[in-house]
C-alpha positions in Angstrom: -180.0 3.0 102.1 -181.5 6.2 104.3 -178.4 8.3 105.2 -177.8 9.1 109.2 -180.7 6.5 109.9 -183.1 9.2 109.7 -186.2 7.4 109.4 -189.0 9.9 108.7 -187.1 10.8 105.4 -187.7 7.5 104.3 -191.0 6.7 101.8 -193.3 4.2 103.7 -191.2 1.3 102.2 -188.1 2.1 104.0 -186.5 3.1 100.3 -185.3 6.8 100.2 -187.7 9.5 99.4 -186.0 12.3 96.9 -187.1 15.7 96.1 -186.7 16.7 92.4 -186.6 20.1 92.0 -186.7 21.5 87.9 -188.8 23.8 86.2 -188.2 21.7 82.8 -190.9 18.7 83.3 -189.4 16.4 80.7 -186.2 16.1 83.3 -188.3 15.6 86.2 -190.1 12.9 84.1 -186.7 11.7 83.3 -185.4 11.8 86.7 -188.4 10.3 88.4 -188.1 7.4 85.8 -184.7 6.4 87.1 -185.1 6.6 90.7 -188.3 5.1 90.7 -186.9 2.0 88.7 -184.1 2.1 91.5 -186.8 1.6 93.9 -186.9 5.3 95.3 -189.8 7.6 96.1 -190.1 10.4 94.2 -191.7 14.2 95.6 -191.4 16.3 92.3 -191.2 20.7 92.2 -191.3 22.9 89.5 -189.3 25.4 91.3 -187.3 26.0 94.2 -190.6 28.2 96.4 -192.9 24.7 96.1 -189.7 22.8 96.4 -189.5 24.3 100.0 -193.1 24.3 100.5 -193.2 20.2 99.9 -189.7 19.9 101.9 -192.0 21.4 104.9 -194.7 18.7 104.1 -191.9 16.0 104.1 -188.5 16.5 104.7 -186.1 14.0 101.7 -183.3 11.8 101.8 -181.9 13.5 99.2 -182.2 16.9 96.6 -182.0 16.7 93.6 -182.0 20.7 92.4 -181.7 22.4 89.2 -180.2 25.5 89.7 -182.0 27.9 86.9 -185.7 28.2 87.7 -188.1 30.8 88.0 -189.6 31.9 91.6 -186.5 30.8 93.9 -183.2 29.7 92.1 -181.4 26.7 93.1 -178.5 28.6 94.4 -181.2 29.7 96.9 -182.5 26.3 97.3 -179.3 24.5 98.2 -178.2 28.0 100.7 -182.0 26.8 102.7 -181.7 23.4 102.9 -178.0 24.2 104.2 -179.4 25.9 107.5 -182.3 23.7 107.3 -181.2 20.3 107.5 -177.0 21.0 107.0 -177.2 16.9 106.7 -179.2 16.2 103.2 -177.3 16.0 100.0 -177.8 17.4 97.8 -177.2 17.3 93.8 -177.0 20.0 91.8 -178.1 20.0 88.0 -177.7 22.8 85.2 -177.6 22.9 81.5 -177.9 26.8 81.6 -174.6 27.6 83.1 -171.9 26.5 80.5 -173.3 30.1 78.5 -172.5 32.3 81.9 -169.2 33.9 82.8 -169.6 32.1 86.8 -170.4 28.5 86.5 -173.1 28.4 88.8 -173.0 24.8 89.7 -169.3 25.8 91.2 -171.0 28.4 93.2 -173.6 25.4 94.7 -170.7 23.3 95.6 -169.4 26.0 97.5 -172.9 26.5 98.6 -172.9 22.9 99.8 -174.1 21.0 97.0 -172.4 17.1 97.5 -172.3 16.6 93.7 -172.7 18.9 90.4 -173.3 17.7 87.3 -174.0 19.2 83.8 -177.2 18.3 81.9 -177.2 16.4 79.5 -175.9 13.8 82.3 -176.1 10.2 81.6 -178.4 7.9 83.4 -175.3 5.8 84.7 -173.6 9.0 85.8 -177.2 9.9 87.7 -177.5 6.3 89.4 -174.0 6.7 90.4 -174.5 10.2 92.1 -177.3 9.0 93.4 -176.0 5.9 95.0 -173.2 7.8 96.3 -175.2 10.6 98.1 -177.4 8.1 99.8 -174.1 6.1 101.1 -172.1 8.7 102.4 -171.5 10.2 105.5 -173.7 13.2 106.5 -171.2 16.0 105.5 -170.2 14.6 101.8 -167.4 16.7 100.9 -168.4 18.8 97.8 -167.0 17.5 94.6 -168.1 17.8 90.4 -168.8 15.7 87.4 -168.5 17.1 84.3 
């Protein structure tokens, strides 16, 4: 289920290892809950500067971003992991964007983001994403759930 073959993203068990990046820790919690049950590892951030510091420790199958967070946005975020590793998806989250006049999570598919999704999101809709991301080619064409 590791995307491109690319073996030392994978968690020790061979399962994917994704990095959750949110400042809120009940959707980390939330998040970590689902992919755990799904059999995934789970690297959890506060914010997108330790997000990047624990990407350095050990590079992810997979992002999972919020985009409104203190320190380093996820706009900023998704443009790093872009020159870094153009390969990852990545997910974009955001409950904060609905009240703005740019919808930022159309700005991080532009950016590169593989899938946006509004929070609340379901946890079907999640596992669904998340599936998806893991299955697809390297360069997932950018697309949105609302």
């Amino acid at each position: 289920m590791i995307r491109c073959a690319d073996k030392d993203r994978e968690a020790p068990d061979g399962m994917a290892r994704i990095l959750v990046i949110d400042d809120e820790p009940q959707i980390r919690l939330l998040l970590r809950m689902i992919l755990e049950e799904d059999g995934h590892a789970v690297v959890e951030a506060a914010n997108g500067l330790a997000a990047m510091q624990r990407w350095q420790e050990a590079p992810a199958s997979l992002v999972i971003t919020d985009i409104l967070m203190p320190d380093k946005d996820g706009l900023e975020v998704i443009a790093e992991l872009r020159r870094r590793s153009p390969q990852t998806p990545i997910i974009a989250i955001s409950g904060g964007s609905l009240a703005m006049p740019v919808r930022m999570l159309d700005i991080a598919g532009r950016l590169g983001a593989a899938y946006t999704v509004d929070k609340p999101f379901a946890v079907e809709t999640m596992r669904q994403l998340v599936s998806s991301a893991l299955a697809a080619p390297c360069s997932p064409p950018p697309s949105s759930v609302a």
